[in-house]
C-alpha positions as CSV (number, residue, x, y, z in Angstrom):
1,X,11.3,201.4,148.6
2,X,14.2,199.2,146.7
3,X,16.6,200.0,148.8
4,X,14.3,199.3,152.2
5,X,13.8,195.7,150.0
6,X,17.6,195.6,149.3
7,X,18.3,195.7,153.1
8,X,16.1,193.7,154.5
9,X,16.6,190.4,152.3
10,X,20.5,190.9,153.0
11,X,19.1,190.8,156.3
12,X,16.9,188.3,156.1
13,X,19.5,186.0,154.1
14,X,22.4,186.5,157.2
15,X,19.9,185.1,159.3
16,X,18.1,182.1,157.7
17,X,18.4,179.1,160.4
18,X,20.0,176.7,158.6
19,X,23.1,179.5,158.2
20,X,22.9,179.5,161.7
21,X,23.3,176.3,162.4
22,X,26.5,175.3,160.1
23,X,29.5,173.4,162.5
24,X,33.0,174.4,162.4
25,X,33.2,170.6,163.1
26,X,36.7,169.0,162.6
27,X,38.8,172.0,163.7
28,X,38.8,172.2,167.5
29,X,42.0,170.3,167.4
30,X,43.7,173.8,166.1
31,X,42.2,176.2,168.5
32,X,45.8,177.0,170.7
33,X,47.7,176.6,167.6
34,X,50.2,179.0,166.1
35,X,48.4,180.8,163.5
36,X,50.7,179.9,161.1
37,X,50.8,176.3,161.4
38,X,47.0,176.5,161.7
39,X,46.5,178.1,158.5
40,X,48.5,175.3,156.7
41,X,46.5,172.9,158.6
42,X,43.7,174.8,156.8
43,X,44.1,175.0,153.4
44,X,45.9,171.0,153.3
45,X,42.2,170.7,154.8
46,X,40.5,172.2,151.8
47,X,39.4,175.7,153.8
48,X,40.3,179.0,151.6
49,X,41.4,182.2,153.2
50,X,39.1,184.9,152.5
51,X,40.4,188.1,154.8
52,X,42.0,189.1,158.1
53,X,40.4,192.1,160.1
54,X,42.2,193.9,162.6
55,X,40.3,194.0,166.3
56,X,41.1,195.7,169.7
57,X,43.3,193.1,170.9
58,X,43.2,190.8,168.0
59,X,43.2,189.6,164.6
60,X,39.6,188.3,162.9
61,X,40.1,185.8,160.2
62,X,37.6,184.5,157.9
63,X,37.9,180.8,156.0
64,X,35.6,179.1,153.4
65,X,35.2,175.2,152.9
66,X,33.9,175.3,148.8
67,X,33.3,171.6,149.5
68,X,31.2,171.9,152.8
69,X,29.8,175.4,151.7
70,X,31.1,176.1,155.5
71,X,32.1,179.9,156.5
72,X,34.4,179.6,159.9
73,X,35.6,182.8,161.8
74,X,38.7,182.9,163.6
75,X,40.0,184.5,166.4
76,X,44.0,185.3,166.6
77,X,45.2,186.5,170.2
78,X,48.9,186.7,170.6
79,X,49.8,184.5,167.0
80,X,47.6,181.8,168.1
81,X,44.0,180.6,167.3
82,X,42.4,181.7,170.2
83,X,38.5,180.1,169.5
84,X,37.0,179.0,165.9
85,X,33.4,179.1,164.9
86,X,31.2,179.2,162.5
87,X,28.9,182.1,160.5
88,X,27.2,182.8,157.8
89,X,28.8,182.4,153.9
90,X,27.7,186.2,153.3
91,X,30.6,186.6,155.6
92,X,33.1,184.7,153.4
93,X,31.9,186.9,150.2
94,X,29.4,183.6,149.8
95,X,25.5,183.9,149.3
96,X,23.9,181.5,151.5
97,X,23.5,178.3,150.0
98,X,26.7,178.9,148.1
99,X,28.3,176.2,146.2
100,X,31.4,178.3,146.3
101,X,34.3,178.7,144.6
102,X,36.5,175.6,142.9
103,X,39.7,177.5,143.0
104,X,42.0,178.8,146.2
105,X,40.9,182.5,145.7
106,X,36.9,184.1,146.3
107,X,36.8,187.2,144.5
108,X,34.1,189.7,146.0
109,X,33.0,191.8,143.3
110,X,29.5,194.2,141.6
111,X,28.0,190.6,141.4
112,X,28.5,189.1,144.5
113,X,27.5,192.2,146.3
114,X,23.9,192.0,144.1
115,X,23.5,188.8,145.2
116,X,24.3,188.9,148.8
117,X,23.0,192.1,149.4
118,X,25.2,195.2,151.3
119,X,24.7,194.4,154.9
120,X,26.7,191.3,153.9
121,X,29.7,193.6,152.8
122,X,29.2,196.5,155.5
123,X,29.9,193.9,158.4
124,X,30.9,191.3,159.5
125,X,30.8,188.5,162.6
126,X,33.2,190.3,163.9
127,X,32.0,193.3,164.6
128,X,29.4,192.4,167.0
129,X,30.3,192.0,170.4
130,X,28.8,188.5,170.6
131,X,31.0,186.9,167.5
132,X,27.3,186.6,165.9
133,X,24.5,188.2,163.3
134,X,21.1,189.6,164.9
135,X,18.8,186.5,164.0
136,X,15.9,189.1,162.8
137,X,16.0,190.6,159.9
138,X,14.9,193.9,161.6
139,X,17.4,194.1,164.4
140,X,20.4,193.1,161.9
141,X,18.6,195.9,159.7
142,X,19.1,198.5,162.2
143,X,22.1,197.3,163.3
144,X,23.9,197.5,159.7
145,X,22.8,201.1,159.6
146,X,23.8,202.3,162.6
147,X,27.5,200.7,161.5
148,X,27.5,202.1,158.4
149,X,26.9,205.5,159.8
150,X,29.5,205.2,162.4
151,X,31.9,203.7,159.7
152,X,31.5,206.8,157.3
153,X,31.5,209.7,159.7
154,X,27.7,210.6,159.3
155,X,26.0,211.8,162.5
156,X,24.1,209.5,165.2
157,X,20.9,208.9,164.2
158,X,18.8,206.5,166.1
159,X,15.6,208.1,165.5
160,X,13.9,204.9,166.5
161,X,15.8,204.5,169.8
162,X,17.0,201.1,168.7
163,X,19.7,199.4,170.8
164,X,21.2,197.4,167.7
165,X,21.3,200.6,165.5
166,X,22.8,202.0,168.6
167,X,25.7,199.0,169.0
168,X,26.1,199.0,165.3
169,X,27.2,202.8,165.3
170,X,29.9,201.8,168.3
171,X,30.8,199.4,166.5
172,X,30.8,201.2,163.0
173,X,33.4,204.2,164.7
174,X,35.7,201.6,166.2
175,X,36.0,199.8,162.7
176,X,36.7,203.3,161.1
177,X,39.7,203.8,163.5
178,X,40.9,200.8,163.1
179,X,41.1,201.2,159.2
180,X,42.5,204.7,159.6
181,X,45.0,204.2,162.4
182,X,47.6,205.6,160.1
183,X,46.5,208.6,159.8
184,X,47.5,209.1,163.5
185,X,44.4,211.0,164.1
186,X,44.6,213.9,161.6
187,X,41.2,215.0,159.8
188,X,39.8,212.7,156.7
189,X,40.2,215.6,154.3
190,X,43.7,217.5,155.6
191,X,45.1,216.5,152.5
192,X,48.0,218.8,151.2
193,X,48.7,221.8,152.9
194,X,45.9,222.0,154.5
195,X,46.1,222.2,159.0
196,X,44.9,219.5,161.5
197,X,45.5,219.1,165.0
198,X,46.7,215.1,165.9
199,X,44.9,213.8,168.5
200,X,45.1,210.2,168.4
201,X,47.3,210.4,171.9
202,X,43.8,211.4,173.6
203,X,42.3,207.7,173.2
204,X,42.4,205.7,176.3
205,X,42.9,209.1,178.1
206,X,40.8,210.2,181.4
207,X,37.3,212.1,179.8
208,X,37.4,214.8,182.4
209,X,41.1,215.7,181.5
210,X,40.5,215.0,177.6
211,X,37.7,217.8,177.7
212,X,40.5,220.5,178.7
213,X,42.7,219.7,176.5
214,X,40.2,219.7,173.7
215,X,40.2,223.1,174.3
216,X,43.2,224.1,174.9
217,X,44.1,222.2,171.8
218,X,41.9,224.8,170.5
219,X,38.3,223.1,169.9
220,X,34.6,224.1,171.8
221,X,32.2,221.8,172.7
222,X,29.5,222.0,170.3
223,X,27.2,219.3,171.0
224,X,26.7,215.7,172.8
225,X,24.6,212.5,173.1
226,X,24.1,209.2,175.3
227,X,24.5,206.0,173.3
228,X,23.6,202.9,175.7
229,X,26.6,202.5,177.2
230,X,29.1,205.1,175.8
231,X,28.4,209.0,175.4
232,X,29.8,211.0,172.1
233,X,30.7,214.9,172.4
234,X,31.0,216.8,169.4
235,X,34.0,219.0,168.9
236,X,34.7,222.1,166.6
237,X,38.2,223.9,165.9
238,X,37.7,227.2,164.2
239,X,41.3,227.7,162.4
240,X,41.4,224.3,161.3
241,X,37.9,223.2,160.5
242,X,38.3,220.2,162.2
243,X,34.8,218.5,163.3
244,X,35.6,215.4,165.6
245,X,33.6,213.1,167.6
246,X,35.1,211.6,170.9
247,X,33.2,208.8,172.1
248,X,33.8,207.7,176.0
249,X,32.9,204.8,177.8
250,X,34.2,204.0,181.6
251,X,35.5,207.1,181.9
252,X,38.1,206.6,179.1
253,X,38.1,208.2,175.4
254,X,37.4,204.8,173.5
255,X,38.3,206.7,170.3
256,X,38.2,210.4,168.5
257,X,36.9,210.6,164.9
258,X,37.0,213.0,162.8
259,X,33.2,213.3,161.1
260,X,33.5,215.8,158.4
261,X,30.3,217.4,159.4
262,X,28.2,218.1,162.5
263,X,24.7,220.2,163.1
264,X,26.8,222.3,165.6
265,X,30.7,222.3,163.4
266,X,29.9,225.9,162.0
């Protein structure tokens, strides 16, 4: 039951209405701003950088006012400050009510992480579609583990239909691959000599013609599910043990994962 406890009051802490209602005020003048002027702008303004995530078509920024216990997010689009708000201080490595750090660096470590609780360190802002936290602790509950499964390769399972649990495993695979872009789509575990088969070139590809060339590429279909608005196949090659998932959405591959391990990858 911990663990249930655990969740929930991470949950329950992103949520609280006065996080919610925290102003980004006095920074509207940057949004348009080269991104590198604007973070000098910042910091002679007393904000502290806390971490830069990468996004489809953009950079996710995160800053911390110690002095206005303030958490802004920021979005970059083409080296400029495309919009500025605000979120919740678990999302600047802060629990809520924070007096924050004196110094210019936050430090998220074993304590922070007790305090805030892990839905605070599994995601962030950014990685709903809406720039914002659930604001129920059951929703952002679901939500959280649906993303951590998606981020960590485990299999879908939304065994209480939810929708959040549902966008937070989208959202989960679409963080993984942007954290393991390098890999250029090779399986998790091909380390050494060991074979894979690339097939990052297959995102953004048309899903009727991915599906032949998953199999000529030498993987069989071995299983499939509906997700709101996306659908996931599951995809096993017998020489090189690869399991992937290819996830599909308007009739494009959105992104191919490898999982590691499937009911049907046998």
């Amino acid at each position: 039951m911990r663990p249930t406890f655990t969740l929930l009051a991470g949950a329950a802490l992103l949520a609280s209405p006065s996080v919610q209602a925290q102003k980004a005020s006095g920074l509207d003048d940057l949004v348009g701003t080269r991104a590198a002027g604007g973070e000098t702008s910042l910091q002679s303004r007393g904000w502290v950088h806390i971490k830069t995530d990468k996004g489809d078509d953009r950079l996710w920024s995160y800053w911390w006012q110690p002095a206005r216990k303030s958490c802004v997010i920021i979005a970059v689009v083409d080296g400029r400050f495309d919009s500025i708000a605000p979120t919740t201080p678990p999302d600047c490595n802060q629990q809520a009510g924070s007096k924050g750090p004196s110094g210019s660096a936050v430090a998220a470590g074993v304590g922070i992480a007790a305090i805030i609780g892990a839905i605070a360190l599994a995601h962030k802002a950014h990685n709903h579609e809406g720039g914002q936290h659930y604001a129920d602790e059951a929703s952002e509950a679901a939500y959280d583990r649906g993303f951590r499964d998606g981020l960590y390769s485990q299999t879908y399972h939304n065994y209480d239909r939810s929708e959040p649990y549902s966008r937070g495993y989208e959202a989960g695979v679409s963080q993984k691959g942007h954290e393991t872009a390098h890999r250029d789509g090779h399986r998790a575990d091909g380390a050494g000599y060991r074979p894979s088969v690339d097939l990052g070139d297959l995102v953004d590809a048309r899903a009727a013609g991915a599906d032949g060339e998953m199999q000529r590429r030498g993987f069989r279909n071995v299983g499939g599910l509906k997700s709101g608005l996306s659908s996931y196949t599951y995809w096993f090659n017998d020489r090189t043990r690869q399991c992937v998932q290819m996830g599909v959405a308007d009739g494009r591959v959105q992104n191919v994962t490898d999982v590691g391990s499937y009911q049907g990858c046998r």
